[in-house]
MARVO-909639 format. One record per residue: residue in three letters; x, y, z of N, C-alpha, C in turn. Coordinates in steps of 0.05 Angstrom, whole numbers, padded with zeros to 5 digits, always signed. Atoms other than C-alpha are relative to their C-alpha. Layout:
BEGIN
ALAXYZXYZXYZ;...
END
This chain:
BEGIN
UNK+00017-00024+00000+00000+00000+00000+00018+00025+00000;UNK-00013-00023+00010+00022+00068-00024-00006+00015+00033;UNK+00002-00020-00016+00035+00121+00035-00013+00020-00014;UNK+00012-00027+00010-00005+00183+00023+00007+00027+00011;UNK-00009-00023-00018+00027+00252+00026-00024+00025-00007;UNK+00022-00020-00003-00021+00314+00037+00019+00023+00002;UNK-00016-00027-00001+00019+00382+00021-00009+00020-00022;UNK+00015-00010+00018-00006+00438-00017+00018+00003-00032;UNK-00011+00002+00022+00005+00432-00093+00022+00031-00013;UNK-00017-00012+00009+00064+00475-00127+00012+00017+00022;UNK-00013-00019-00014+00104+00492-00071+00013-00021+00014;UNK-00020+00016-00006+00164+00452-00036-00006+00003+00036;UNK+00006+00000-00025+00151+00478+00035+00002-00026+00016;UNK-00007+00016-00011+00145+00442+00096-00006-00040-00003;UNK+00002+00025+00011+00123+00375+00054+00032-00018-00007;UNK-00020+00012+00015+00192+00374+00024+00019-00017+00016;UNK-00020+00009-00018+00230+00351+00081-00011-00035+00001;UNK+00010+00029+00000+00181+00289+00083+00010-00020-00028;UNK-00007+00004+00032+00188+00282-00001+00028-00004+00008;UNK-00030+00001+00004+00264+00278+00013-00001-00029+00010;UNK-00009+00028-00008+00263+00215+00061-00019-00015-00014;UNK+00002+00034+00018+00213+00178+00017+00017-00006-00026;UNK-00023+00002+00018+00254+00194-00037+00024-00018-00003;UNK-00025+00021-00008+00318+00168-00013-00011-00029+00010;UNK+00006+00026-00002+00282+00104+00007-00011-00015-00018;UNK+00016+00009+00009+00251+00096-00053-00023-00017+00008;UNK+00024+00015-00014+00188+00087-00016-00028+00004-00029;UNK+00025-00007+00019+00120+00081-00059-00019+00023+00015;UNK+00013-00028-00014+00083+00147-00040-00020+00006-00026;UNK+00019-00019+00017+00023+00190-00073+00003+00026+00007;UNK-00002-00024-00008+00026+00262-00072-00033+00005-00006;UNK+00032+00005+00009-00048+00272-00064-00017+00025-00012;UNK+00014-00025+00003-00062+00348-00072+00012+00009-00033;UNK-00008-00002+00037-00021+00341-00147-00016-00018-00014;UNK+00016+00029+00016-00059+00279-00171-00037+00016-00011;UNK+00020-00007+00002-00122+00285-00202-00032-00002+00007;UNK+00028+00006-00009-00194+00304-00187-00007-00020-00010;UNK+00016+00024+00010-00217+00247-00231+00005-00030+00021;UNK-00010+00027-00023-00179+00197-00187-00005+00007+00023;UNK-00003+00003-00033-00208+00220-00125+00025+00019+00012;UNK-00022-00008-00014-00145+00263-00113+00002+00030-00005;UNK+00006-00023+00004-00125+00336-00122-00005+00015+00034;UNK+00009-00022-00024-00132+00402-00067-00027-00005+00020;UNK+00030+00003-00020-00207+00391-00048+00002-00032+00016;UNK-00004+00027-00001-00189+00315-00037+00016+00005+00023;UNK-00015-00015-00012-00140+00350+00012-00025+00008+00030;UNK+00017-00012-00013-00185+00395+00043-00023-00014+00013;UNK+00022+00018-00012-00236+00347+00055-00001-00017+00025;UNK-00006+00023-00020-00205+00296+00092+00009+00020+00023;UNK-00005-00016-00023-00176+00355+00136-00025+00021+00017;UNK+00022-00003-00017-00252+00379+00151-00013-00015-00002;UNK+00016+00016-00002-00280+00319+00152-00007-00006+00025;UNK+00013+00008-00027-00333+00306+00211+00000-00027+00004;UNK-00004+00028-00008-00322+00239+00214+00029-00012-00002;UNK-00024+00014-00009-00252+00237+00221+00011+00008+00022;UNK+00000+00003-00032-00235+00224+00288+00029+00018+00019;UNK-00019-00029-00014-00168+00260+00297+00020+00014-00024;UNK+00001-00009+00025-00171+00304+00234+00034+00020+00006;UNK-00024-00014+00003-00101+00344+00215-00012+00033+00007;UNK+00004-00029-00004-00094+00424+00237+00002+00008-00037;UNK-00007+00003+00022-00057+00429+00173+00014-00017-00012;UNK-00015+00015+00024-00010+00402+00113+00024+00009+00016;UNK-00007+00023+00010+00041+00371+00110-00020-00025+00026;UNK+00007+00028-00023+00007+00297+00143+00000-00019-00020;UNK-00013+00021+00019+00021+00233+00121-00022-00026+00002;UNK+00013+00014-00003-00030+00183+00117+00007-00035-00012;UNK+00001+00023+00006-00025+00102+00122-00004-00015+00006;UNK+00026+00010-00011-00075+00061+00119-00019+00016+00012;UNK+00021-00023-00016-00127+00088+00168+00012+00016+00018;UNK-00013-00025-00007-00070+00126+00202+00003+00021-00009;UNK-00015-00027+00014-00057+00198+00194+00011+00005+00021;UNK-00020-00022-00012+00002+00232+00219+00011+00017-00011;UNK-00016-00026+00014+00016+00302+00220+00014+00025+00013;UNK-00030-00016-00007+00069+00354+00236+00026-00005-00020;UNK-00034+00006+00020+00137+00351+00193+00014-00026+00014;UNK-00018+00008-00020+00178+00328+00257-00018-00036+00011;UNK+00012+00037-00003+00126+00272+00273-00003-00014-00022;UNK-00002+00013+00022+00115+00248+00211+00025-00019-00005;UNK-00022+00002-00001+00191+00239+00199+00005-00020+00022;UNK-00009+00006-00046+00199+00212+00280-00018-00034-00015;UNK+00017+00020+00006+00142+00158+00241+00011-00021-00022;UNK-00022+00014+00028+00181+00141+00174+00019-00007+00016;UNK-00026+00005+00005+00242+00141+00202+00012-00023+00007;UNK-00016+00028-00002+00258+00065+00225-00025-00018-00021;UNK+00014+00012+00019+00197+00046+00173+00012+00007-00033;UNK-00018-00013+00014+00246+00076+00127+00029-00007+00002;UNK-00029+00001-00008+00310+00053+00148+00018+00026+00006;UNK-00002-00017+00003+00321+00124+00158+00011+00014+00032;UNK+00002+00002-00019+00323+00122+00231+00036-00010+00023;UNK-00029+00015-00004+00387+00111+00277-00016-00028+00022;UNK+00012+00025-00016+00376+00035+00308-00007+00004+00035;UNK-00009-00006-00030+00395+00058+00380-00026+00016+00012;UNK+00023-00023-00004+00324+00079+00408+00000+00032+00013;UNK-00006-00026-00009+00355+00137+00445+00004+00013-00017;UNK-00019-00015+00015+00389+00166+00390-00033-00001-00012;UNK+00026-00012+00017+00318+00171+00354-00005+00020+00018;UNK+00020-00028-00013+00295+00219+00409+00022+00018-00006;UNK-00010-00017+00018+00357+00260+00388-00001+00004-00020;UNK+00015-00009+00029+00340+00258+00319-00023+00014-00002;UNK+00018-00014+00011+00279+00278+00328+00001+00027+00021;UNK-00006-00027-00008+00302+00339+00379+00013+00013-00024;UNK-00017-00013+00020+00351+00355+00325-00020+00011-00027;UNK+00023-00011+00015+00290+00356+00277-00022+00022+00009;UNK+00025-00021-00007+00240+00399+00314+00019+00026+00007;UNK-00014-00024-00001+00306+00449+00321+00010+00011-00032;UNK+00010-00007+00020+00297+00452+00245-00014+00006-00006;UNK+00021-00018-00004+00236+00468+00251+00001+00029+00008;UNK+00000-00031-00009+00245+00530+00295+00019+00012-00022;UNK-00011-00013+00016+00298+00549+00237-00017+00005-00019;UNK+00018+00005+00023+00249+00538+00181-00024+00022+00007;UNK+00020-00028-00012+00196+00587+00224+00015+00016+00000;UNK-00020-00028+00000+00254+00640+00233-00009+00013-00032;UNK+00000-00006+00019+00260+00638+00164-00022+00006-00016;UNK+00028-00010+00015+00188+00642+00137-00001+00031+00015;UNK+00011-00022+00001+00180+00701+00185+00020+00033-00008;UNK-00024-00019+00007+00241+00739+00153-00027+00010-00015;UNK+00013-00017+00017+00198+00764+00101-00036-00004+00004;UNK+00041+00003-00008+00113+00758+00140+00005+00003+00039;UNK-00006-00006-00027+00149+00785+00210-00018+00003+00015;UNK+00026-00009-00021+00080+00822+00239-00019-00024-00015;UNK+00024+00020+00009+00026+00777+00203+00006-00020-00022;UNK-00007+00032+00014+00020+00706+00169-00024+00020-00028;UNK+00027+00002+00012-00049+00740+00136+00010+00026-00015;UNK-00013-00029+00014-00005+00812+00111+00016-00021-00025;UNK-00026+00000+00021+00028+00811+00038+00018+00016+00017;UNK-00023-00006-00006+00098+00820+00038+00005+00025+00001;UNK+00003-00028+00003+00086+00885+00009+00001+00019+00025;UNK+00007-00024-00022+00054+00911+00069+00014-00004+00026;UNK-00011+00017-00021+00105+00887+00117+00033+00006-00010;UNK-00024+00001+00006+00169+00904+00080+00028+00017+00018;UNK-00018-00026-00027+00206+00964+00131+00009-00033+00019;UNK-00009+00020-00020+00199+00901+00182+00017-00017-00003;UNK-00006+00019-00004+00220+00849+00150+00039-00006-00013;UNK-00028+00011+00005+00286+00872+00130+00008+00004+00012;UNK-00018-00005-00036+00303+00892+00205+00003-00035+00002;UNK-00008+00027-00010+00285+00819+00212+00011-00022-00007;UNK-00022+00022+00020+00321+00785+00152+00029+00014+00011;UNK-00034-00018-00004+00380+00830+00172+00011-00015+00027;UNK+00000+00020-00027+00378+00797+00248+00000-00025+00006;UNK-00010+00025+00007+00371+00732+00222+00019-00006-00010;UNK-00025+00003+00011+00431+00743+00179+00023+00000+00013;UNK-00029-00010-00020+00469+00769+00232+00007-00016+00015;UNK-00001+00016-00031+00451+00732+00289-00008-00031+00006;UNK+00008+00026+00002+00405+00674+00278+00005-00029-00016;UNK-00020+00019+00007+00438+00633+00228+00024-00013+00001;UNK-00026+00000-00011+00506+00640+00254-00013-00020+00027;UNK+00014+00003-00027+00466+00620+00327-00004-00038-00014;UNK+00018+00023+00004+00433+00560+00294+00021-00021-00024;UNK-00023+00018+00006+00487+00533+00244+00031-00001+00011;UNK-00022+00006-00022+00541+00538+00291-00012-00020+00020;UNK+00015+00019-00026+00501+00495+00337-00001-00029-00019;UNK+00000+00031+00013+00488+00440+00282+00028-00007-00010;UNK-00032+00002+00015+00565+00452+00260+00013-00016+00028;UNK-00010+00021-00026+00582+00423+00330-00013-00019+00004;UNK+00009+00023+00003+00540+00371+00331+00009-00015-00016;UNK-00023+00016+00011+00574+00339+00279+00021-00005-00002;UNK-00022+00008-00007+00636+00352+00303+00006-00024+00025;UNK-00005+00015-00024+00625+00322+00373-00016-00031-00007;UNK+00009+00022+00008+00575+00264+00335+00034-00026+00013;UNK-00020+00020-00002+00624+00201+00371-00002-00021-00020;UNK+00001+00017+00024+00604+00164+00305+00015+00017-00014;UNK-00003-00021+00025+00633+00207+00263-00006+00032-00001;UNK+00000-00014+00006+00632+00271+00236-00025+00012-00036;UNK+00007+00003+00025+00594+00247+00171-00034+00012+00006;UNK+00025-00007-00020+00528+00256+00206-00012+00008+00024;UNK+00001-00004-00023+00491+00277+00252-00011-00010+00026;UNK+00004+00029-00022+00465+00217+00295+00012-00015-00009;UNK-00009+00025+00003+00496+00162+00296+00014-00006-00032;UNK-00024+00001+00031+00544+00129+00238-00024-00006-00021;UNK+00008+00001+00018+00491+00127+00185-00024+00020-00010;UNK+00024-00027+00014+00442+00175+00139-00022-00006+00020;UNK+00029-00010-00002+00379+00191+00169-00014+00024-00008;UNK+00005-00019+00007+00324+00231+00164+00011+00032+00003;UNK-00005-00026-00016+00352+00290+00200+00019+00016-00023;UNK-00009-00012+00020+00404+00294+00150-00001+00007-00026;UNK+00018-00011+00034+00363+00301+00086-00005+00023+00009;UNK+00012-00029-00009+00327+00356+00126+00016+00024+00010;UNK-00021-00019-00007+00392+00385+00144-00001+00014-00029;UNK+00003-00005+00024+00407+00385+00070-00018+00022-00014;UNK+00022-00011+00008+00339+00418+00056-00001+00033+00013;UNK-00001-00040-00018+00346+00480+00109+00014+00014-00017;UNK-00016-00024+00007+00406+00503+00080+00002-00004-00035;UNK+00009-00014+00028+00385+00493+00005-00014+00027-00003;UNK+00015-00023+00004+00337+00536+00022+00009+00030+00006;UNK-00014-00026-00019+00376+00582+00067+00013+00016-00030;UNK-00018-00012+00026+00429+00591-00002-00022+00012-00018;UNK+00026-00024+00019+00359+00610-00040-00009+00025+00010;UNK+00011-00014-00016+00332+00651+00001+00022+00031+00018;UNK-00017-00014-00012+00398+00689+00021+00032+00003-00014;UNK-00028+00004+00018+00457+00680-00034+00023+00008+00022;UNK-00026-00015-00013+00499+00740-00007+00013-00008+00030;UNK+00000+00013-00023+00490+00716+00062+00017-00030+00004;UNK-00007+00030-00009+00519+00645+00060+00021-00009-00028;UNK-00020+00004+00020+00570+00660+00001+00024-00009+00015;UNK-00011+00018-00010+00616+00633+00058+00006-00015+00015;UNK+00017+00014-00017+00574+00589+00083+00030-00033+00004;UNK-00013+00033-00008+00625+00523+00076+00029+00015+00012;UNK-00025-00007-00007+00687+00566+00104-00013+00000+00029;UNK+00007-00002-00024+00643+00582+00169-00003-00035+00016;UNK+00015+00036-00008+00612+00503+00173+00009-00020-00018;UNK-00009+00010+00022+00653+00468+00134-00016-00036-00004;UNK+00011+00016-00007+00619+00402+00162-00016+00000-00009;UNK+00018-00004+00020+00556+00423+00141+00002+00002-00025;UNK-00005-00004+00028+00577+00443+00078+00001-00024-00020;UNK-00012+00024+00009+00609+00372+00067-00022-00023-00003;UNK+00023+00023-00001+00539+00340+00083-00025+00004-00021;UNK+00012-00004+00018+00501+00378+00042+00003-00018-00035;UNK-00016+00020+00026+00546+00357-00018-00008-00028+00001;UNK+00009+00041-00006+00533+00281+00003-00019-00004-00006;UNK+00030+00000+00010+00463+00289+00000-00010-00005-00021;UNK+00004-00009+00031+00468+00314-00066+00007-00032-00023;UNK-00014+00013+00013+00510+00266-00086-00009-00032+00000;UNK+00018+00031+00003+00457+00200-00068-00010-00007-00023;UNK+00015+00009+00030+00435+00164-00128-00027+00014-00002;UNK+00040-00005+00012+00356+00167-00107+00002+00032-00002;UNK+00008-00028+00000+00364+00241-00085+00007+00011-00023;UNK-00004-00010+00018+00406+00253-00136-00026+00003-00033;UNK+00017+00014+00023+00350+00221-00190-00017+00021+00005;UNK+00026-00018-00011+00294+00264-00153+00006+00027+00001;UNK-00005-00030+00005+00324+00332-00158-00002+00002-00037;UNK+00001-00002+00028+00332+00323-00232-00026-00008-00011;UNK+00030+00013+00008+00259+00302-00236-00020+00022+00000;UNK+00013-00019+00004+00199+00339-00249-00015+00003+00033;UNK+00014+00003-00034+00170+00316-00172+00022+00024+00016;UNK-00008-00025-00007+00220+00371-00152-00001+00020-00001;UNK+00016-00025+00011+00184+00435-00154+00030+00025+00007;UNK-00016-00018-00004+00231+00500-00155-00003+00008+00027;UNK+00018-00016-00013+00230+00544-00102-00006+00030-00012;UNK+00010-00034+00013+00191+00616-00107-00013+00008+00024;UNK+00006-00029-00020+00166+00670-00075-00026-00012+00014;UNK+00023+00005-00015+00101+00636-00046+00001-00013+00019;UNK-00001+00030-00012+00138+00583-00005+00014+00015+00025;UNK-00007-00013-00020+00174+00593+00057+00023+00008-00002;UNK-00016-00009+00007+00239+00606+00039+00003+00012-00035;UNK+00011-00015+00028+00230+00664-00014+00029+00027-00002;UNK-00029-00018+00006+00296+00709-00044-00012+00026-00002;UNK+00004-00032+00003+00274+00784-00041+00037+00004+00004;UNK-00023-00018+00011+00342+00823-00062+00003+00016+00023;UNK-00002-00017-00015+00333+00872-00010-00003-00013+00022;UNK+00000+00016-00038+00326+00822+00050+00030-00012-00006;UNK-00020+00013+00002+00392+00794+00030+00019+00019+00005;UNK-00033-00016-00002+00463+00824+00052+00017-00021+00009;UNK-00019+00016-00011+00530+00795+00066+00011+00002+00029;UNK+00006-00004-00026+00533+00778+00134+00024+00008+00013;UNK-00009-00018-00009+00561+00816+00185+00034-00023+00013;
END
């Protein structure tokens, strides 16, 4: 049976992080809000099941992952759910609850970063919000990326497996989703992280690896890899970007 993913169609956001580990597992998945209305699938197909009165513990929002008559949803749970159904997972049950701390402190990066450019309101265009949000892309540049990849840059130094990752001696999810932050971070911020692998060179080195997986590799060059753009959460405005301090 196919897993079913629920994320809103043409946009990479916080679905993608999920799309990365089935990816690399070549797991069988549906993307359900791209598929079509005729098949039952599509946005409203989406929307439905997330106000549906007869489902018993319906999703807030997207991303959620449904399988079988399970649904799970959050990013960080979802993931926390794949990840030893996935081989994705480190074996050592402890070391999963650090994975998945290490994942929900991608999260709080991934919120930083959406509110660089929607600082006062989720429900304001960017437009009307712009004065703020380059005090607050400027403060992230300065302060909170430095804050937050210096913290995962030691973590893989002190990792006692290695250095290659960041639990334990083999890929997991955490490190796709590592991968994924700071794709987005380089979109979203060029000038900013032009020397991004001299500061984290560790990071730098894992990203590349990522890249460099057959499946991931296969799935970036695919059409299931949507760009990113200005509607998603990490979005490049010119004027939120400088070289950091």
């Amino acid at each position: 049976m196919s897993f079913e993913l629920y994320y809103w169609d043409g946009l990479q956001g916080r679905g993608e992080f999920v799309r990365l580990a089935l990816e690399e597992a070549g797991a069988d998945y549906v993307e359900v809000a791209r598929g079509k209305k005729s098949d039952g699938l599509g946005t409203a197909a989406m929307m439905a099941l997330m106000n549906s009165p007869d489902e018993p513990h319906p999703p807030f929002a997207p991303p959620f992952l449904k399988d079988g008559d399970l649904i799970v949803a959050q990013t960080a749970n979802i993931l926390f759910y794949l990840g030893p159904k996935l081989k994705l997972a480190p074996r050592d049950e402890g070391l999963r609850f650090v994975a998945n701390g290490l994942q929900l402190t991608i999260a709080d990066v991934v919120t930083e970063a959406h509110d660089t450019h929607h600082p006062l309101a989720s429900g304001l265009y960017y437009e009307d919000q712009k004065a703020a949000a380059k005090t607050r892309a400027h403060d992230f540049i300065d302060n909170r990326i430095p804050k937050f990849m210096g913290y995962f840059e030691r973590v893989l130094r002190q990792n006692p497996a290695g250095d290659h990752f960041l639990v334990g001696d083999a890929l997991s999810y955490v490190d796709l989703s590592m991968f994924q932050l700071i794709d987005g971070l380089f979109y979203a911020f060029p000038r900013a992280l032009e020397r991004f692998g001299e500061h984290y060179p560790r990071l730098a080195a894992l990203h590349d690896a990522v890249i460099e997986r057959p499946n991931i590799a296969a799935y970036l060059e695919s059409d299931r890899r949507l760009a990113h753009n200005e509607a998603c959460i990490f979005r490049h405005y010119p004027e939120l970007d400088k070289a950091a301090s």
